[in-house]
N, CA, C and O atoms as a Tripos MOL2 file, in Angstrom:
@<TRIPOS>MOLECULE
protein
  260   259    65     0     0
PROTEIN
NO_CHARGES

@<TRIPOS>ATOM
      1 N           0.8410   -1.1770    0.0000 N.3       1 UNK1
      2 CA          0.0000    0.0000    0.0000 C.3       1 UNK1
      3 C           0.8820    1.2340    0.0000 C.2       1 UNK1
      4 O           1.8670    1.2120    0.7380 O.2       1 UNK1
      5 N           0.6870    2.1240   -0.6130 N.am      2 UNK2
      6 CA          1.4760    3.5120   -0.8470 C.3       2 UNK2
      7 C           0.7390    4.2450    0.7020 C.2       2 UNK2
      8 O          -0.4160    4.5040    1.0400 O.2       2 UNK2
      9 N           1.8320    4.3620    1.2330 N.am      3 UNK3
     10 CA          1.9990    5.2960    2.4390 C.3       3 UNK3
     11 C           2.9630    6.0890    2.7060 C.2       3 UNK3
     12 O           4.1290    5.7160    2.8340 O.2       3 UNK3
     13 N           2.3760    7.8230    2.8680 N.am      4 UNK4
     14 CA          3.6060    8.6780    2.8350 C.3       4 UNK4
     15 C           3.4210    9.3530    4.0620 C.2       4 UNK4
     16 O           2.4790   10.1010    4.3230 O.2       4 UNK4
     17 N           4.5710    8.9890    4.9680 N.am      5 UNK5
     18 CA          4.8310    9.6610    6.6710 C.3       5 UNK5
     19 C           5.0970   10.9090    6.5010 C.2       5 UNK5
     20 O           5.9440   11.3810    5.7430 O.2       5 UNK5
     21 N           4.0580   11.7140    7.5150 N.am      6 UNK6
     22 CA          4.4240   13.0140    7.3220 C.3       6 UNK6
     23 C           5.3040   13.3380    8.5640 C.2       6 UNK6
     24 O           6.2810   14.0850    8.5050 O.2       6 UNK6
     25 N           4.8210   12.6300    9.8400 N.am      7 UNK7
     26 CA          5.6200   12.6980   11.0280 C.3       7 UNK7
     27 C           4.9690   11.9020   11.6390 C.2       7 UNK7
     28 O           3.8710   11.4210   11.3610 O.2       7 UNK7
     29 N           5.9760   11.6470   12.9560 N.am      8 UNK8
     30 CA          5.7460   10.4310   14.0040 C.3       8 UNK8
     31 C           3.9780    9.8240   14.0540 C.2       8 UNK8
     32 O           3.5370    8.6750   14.0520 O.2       8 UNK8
     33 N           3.3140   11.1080   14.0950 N.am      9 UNK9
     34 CA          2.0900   10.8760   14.6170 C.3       9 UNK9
     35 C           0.8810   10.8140   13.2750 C.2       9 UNK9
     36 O          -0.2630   10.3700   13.3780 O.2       9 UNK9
     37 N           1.3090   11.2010   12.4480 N.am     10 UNK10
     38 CA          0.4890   12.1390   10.5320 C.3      10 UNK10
     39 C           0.9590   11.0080    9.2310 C.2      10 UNK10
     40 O           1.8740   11.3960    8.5050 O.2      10 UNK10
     41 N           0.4930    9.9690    9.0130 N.am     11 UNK11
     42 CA          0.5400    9.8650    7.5930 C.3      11 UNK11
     43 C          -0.4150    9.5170    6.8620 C.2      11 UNK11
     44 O          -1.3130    8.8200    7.3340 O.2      11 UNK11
     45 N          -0.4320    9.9620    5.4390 N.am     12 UNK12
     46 CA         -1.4730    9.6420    3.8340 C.3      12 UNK12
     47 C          -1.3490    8.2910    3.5620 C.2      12 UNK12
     48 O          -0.3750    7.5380    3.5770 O.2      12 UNK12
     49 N          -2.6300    8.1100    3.2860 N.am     13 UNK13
     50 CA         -2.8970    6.3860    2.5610 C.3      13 UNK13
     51 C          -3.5020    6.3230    1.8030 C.2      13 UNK13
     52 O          -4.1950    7.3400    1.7660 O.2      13 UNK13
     53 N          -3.7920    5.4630    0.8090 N.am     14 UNK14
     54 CA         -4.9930    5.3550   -0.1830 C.3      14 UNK14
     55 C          -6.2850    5.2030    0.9760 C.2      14 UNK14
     56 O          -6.2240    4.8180    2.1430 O.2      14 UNK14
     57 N          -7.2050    5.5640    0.3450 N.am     15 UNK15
     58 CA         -8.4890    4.4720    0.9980 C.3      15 UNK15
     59 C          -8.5640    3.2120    0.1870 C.2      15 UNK15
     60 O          -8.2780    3.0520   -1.0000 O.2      15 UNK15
     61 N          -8.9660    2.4310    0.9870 N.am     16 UNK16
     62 CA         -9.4820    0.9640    1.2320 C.3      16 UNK16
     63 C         -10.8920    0.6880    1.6360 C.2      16 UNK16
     64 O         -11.5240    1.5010    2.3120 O.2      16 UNK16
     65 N         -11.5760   -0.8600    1.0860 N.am     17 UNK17
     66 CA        -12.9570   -1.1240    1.2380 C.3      17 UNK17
     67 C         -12.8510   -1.2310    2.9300 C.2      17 UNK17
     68 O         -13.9590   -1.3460    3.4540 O.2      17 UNK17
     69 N         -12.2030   -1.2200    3.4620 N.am     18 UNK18
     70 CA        -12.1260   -1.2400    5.2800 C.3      18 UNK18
     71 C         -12.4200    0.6450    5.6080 C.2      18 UNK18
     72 O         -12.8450    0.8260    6.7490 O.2      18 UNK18
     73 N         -12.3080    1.4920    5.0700 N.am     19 UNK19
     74 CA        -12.0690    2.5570    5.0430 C.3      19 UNK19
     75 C         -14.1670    3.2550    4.9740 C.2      19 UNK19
     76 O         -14.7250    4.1710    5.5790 O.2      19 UNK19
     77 N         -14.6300    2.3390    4.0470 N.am     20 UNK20
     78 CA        -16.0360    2.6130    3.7770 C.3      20 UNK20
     79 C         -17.3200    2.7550    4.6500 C.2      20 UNK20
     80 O         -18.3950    3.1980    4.2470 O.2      20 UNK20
     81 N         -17.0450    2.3160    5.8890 N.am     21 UNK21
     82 CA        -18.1410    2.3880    7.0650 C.3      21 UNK21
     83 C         -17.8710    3.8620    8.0360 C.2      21 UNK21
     84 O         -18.7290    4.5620    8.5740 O.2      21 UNK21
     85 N         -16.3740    4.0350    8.0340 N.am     22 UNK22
     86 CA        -16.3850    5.3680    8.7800 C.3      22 UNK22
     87 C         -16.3150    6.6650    7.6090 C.2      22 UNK22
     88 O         -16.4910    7.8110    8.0240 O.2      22 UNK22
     89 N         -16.0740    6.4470    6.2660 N.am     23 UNK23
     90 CA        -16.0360    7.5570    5.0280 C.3      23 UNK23
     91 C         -18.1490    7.6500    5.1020 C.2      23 UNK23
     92 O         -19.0350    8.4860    5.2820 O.2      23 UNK23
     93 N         -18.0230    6.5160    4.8850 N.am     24 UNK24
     94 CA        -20.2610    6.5850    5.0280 C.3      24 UNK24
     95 C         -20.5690    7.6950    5.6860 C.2      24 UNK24
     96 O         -21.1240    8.7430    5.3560 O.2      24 UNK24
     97 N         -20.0680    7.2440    6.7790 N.am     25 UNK25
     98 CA        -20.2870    8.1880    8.3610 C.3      25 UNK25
     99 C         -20.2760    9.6820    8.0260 C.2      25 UNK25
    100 O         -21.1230   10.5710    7.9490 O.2      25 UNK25
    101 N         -19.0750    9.5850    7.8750 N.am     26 UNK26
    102 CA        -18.5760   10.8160    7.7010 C.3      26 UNK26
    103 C         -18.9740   11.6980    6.2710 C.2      26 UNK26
    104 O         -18.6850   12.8950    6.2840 O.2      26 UNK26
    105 N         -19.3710   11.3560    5.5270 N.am     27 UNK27
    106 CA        -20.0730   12.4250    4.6130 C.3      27 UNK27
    107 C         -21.7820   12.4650    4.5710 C.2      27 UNK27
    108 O         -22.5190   13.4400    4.4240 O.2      27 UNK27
    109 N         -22.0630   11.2740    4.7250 N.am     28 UNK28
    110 CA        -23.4280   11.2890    5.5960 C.3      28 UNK28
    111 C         -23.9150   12.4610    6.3740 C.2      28 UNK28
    112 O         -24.9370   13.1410    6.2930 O.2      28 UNK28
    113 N         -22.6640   12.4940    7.3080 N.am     29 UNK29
    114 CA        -23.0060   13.8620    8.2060 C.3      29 UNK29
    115 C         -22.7660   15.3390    7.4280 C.2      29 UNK29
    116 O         -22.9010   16.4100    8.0200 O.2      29 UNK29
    117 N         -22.5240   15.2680    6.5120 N.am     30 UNK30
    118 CA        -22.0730   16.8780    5.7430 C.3      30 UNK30
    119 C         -22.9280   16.6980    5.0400 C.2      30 UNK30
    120 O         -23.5660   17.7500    5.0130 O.2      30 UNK30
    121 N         -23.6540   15.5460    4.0250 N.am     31 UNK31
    122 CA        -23.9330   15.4570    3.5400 C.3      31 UNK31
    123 C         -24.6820   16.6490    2.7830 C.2      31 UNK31
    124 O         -24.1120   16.7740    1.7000 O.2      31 UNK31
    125 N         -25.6660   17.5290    2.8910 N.am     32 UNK32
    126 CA        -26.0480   18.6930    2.2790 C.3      32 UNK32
    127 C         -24.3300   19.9060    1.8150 C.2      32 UNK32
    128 O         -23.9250   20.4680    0.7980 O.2      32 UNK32
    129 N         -24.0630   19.8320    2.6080 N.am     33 UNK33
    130 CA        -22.3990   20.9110    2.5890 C.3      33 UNK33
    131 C         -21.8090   20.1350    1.4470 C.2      33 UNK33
    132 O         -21.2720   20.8560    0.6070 O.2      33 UNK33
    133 N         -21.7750   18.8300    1.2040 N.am     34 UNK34
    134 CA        -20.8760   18.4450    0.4080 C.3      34 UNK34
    135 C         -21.1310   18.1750   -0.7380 C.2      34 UNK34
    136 O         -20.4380   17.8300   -1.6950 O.2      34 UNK34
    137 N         -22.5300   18.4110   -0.5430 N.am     35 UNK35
    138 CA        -22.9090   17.7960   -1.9190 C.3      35 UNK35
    139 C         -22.5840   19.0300   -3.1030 C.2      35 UNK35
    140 O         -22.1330   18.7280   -4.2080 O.2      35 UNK35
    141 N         -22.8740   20.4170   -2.7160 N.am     36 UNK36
    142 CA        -22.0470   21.1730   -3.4900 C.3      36 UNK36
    143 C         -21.2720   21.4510   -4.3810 C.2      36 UNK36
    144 O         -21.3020   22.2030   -5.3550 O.2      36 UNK36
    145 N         -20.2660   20.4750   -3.7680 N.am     37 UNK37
    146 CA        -18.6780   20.4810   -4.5850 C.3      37 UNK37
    147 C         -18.8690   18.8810   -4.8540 C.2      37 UNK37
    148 O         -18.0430   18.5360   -5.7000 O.2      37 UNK37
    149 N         -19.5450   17.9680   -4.4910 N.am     38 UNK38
    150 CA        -19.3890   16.7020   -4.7460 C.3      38 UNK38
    151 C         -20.6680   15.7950   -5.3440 C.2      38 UNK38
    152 O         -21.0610   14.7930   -4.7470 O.2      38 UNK38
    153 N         -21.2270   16.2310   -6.5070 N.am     39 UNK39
    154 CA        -22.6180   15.9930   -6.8240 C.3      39 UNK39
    155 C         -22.5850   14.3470   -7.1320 C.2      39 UNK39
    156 O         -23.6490   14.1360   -7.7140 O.2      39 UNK39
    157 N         -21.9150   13.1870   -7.0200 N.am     40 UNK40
    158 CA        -21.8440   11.8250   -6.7140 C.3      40 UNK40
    159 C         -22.6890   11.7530   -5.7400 C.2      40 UNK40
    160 O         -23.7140   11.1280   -6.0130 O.2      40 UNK40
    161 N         -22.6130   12.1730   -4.7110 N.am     41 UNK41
    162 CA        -22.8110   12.0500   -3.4060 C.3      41 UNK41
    163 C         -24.7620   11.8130   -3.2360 C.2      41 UNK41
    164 O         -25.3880   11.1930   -2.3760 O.2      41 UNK41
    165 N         -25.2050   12.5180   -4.3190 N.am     42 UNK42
    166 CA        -26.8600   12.1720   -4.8150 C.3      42 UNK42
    167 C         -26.5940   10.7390   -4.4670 C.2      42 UNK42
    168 O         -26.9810   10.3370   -3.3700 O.2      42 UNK42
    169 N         -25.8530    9.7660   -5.4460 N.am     43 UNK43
    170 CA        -25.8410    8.2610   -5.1900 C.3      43 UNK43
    171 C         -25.3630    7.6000   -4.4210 C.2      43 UNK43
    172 O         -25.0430    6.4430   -4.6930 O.2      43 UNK43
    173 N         -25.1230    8.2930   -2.9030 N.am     44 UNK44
    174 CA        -24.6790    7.1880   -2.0040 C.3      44 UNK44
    175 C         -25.8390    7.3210   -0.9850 C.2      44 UNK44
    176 O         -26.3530    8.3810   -0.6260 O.2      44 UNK44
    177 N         -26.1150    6.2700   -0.6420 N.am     45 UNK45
    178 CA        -27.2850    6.2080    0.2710 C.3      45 UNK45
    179 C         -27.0980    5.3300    1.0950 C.2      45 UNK45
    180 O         -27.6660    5.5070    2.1720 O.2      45 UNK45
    181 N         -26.1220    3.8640    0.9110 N.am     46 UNK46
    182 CA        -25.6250    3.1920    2.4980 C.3      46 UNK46
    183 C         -24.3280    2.8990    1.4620 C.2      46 UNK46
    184 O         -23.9780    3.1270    0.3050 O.2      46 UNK46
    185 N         -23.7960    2.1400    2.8610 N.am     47 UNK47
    186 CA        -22.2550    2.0780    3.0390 C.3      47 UNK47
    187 C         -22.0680    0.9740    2.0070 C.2      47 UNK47
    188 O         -20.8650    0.7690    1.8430 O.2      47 UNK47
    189 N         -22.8490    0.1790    1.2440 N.am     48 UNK48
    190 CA        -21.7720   -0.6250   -0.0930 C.3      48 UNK48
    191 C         -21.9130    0.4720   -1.0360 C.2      48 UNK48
    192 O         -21.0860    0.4830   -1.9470 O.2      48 UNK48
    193 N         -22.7700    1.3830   -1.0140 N.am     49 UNK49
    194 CA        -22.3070    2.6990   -2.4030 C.3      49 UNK49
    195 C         -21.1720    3.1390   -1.7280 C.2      49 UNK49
    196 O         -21.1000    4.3210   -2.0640 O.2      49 UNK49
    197 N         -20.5980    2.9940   -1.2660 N.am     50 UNK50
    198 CA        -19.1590    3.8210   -0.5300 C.3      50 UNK50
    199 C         -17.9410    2.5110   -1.0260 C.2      50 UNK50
    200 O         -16.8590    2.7760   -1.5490 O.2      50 UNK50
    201 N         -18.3880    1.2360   -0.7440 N.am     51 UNK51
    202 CA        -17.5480    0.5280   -1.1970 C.3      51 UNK51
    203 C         -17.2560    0.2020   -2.2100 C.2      51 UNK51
    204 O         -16.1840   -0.3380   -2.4840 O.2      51 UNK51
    205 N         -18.2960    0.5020   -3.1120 N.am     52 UNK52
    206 CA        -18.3120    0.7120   -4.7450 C.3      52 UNK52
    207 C         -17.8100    1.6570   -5.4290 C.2      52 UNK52
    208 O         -17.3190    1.6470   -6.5570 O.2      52 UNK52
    209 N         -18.0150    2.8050   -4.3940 N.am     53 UNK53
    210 CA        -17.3110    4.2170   -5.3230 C.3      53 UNK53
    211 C         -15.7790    4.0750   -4.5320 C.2      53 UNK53
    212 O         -14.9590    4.8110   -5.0820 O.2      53 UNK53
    213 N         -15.1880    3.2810   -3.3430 N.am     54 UNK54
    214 CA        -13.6550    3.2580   -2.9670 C.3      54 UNK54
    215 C         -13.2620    2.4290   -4.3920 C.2      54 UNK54
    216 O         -12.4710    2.9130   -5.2010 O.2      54 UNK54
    217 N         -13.9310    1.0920   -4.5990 N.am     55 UNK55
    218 CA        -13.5660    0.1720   -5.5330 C.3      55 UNK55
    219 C         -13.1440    0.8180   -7.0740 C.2      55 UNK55
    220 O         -12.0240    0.6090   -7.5410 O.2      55 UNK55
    221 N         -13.7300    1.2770   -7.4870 N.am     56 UNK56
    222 CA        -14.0850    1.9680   -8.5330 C.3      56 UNK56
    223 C         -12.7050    3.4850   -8.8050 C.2      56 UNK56
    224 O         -11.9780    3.6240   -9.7880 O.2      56 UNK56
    225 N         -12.7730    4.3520   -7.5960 N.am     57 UNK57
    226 CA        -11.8470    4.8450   -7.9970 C.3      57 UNK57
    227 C         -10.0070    4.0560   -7.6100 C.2      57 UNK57
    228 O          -8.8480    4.2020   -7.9980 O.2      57 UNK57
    229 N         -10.5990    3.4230   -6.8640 N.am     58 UNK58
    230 CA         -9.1880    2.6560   -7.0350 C.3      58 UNK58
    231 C          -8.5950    1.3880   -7.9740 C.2      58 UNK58
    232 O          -7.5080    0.8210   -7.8590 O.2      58 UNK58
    233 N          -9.3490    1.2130   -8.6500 N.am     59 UNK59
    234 CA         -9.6540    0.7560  -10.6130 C.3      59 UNK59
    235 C          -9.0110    1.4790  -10.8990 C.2      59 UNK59
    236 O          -7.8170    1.2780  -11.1210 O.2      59 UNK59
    237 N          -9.5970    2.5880  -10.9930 N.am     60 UNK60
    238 CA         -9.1720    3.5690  -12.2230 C.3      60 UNK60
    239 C          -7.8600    4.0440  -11.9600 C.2      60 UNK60
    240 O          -7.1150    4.1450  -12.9350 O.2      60 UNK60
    241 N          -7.4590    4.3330  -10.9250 N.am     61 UNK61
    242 CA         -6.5400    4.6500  -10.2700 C.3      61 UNK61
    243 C          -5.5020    3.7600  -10.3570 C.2      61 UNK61
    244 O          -4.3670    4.2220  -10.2430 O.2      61 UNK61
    245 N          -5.6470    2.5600  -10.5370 N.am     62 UNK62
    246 CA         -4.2020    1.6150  -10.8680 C.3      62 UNK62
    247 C          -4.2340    1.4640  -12.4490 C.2      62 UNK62
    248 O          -3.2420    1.2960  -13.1580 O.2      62 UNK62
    249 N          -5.1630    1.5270  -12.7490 N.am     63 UNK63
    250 CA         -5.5320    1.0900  -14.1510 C.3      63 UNK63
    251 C          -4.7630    2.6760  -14.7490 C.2      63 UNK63
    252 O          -4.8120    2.5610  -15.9740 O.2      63 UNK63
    253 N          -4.3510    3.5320  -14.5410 N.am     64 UNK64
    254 CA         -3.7550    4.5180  -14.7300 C.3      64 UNK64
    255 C          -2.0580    4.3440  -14.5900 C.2      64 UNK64
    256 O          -1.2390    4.6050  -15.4720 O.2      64 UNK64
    257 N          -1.8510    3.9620  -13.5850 N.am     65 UNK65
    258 CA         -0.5860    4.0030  -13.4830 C.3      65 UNK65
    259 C           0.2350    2.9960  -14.0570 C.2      65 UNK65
    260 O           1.4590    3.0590  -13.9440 O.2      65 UNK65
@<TRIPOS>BOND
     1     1     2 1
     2     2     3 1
     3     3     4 2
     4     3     5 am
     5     5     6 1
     6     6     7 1
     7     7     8 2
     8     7     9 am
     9     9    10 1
    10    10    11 1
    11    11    12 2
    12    11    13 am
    13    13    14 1
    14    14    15 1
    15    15    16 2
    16    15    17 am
    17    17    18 1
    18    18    19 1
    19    19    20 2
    20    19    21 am
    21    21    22 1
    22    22    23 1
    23    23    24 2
    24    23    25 am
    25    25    26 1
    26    26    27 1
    27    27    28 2
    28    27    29 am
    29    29    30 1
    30    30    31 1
    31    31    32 2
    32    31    33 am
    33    33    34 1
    34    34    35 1
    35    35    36 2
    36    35    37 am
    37    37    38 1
    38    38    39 1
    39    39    40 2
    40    39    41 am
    41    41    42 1
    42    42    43 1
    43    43    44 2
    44    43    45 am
    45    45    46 1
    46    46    47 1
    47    47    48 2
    48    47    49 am
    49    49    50 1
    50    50    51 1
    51    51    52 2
    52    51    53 am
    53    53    54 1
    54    54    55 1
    55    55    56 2
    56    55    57 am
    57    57    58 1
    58    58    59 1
    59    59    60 2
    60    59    61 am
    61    61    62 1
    62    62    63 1
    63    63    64 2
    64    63    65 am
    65    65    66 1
    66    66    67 1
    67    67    68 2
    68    67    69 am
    69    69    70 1
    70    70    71 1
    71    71    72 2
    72    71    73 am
    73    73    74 1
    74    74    75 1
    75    75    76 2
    76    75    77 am
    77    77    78 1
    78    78    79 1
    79    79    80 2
    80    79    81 am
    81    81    82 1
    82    82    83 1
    83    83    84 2
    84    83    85 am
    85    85    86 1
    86    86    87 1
    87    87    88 2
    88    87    89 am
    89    89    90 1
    90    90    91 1
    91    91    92 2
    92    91    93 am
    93    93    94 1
    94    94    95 1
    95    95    96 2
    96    95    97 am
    97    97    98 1
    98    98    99 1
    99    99   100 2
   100    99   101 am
   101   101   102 1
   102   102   103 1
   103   103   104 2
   104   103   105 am
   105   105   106 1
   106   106   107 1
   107   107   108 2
   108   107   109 am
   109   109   110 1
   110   110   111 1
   111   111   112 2
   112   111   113 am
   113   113   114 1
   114   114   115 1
   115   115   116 2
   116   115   117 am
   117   117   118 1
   118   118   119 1
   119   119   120 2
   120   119   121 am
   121   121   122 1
   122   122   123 1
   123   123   124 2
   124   123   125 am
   125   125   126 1
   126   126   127 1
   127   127   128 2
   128   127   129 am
   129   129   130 1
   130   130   131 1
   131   131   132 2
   132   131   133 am
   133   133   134 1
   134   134   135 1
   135   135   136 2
   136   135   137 am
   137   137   138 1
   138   138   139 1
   139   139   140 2
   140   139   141 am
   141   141   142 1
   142   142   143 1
   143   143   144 2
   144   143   145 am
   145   145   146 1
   146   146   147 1
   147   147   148 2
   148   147   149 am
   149   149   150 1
   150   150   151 1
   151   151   152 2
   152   151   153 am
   153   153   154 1
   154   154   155 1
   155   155   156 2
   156   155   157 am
   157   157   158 1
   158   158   159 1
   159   159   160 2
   160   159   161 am
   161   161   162 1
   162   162   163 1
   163   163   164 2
   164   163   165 am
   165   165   166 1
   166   166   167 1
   167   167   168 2
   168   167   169 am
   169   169   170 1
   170   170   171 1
   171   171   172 2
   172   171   173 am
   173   173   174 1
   174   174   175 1
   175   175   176 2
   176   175   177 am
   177   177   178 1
   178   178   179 1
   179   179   180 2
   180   179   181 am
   181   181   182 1
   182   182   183 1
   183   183   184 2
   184   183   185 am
   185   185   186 1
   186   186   187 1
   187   187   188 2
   188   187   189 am
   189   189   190 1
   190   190   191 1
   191   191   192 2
   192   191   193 am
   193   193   194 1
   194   194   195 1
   195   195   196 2
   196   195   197 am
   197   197   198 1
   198   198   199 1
   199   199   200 2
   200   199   201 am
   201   201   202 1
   202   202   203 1
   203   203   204 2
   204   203   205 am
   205   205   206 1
   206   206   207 1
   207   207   208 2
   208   207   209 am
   209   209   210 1
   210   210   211 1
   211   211   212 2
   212   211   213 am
   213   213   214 1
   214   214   215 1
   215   215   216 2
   216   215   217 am
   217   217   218 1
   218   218   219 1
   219   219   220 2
   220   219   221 am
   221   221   222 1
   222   222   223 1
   223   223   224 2
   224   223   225 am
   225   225   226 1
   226   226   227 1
   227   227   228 2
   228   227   229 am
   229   229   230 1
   230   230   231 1
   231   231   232 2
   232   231   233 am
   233   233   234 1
   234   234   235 1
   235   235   236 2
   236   235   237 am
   237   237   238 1
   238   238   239 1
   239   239   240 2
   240   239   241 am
   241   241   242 1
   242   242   243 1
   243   243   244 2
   244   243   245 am
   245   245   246 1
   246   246   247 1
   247   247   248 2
   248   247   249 am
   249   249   250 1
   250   250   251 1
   251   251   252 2
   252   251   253 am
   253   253   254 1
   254   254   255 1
   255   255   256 2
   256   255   257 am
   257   257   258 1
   258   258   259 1
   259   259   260 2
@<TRIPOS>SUBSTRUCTURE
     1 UNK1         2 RESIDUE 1 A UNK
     2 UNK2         6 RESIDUE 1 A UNK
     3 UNK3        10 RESIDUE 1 A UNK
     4 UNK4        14 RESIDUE 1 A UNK
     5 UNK5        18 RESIDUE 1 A UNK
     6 UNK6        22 RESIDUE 1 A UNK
     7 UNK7        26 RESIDUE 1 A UNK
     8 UNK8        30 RESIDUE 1 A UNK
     9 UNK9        34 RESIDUE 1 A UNK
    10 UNK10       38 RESIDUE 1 A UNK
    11 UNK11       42 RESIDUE 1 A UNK
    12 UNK12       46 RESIDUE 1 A UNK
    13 UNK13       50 RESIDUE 1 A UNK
    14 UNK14       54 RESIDUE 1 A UNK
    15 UNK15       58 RESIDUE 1 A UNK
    16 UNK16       62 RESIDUE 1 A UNK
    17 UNK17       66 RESIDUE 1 A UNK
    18 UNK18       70 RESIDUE 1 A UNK
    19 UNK19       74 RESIDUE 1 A UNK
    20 UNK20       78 RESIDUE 1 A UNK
    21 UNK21       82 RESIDUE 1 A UNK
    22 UNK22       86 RESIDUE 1 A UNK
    23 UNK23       90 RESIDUE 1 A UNK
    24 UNK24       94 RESIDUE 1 A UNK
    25 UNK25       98 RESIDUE 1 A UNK
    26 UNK26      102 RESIDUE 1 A UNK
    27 UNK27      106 RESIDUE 1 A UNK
    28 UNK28      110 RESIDUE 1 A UNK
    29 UNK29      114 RESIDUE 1 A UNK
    30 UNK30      118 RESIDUE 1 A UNK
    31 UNK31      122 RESIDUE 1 A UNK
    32 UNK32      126 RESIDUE 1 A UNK
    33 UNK33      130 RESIDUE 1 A UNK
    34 UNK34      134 RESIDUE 1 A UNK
    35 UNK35      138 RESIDUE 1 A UNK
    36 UNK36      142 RESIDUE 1 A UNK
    37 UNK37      146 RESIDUE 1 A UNK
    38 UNK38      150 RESIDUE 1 A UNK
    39 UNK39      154 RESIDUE 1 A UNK
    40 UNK40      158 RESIDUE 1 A UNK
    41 UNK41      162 RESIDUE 1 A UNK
    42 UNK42      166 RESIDUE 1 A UNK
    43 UNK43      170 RESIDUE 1 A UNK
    44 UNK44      174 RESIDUE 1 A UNK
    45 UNK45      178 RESIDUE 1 A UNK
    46 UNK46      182 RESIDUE 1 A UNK
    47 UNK47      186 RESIDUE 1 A UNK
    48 UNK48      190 RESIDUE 1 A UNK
    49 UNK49      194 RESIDUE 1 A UNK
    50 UNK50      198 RESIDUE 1 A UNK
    51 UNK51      202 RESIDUE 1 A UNK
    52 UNK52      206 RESIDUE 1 A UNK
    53 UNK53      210 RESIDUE 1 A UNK
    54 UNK54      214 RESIDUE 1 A UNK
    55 UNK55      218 RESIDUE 1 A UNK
    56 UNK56      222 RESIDUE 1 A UNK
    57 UNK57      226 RESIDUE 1 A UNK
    58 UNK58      230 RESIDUE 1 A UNK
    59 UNK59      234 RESIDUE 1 A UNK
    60 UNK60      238 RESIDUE 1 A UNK
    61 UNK61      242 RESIDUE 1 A UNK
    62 UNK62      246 RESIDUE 1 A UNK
    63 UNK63      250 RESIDUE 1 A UNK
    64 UNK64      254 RESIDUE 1 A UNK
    65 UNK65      258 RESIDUE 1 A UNK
């Protein structure tokens, strides 16, 4: 997995389908704020649309490199 340490306590990761129950959560709760800048967000309504849209951009995302 690509992981970049920013310091002792701070580092970046991809997301992962383990990643999809607390990302749910968490835009769930913004959900109106985010939808704004993030008009996908119409199509998530429980947590396997979260594991579908992690899956999906991380497809494309290797399938790129």
């Amino acid at each position: 997995m690509l992981i970049h340490k920013i310091d002792d306590e701070v580092s970046l990761r991809l997301f992962n389908v383990g990643d999809a129950e607390e990302f749910f959560n968490l835009i769930i709760s913004s959900k109106p704020y985010l939808k704004e800048w993030l008009g996908w967000l119409d199509y998530v309504e429980k947590v396997e649309d979260t594991v579908e849209t992690i899956k999906s951009r991380l497809q494309s995302l290797f399938n790129i490199i």
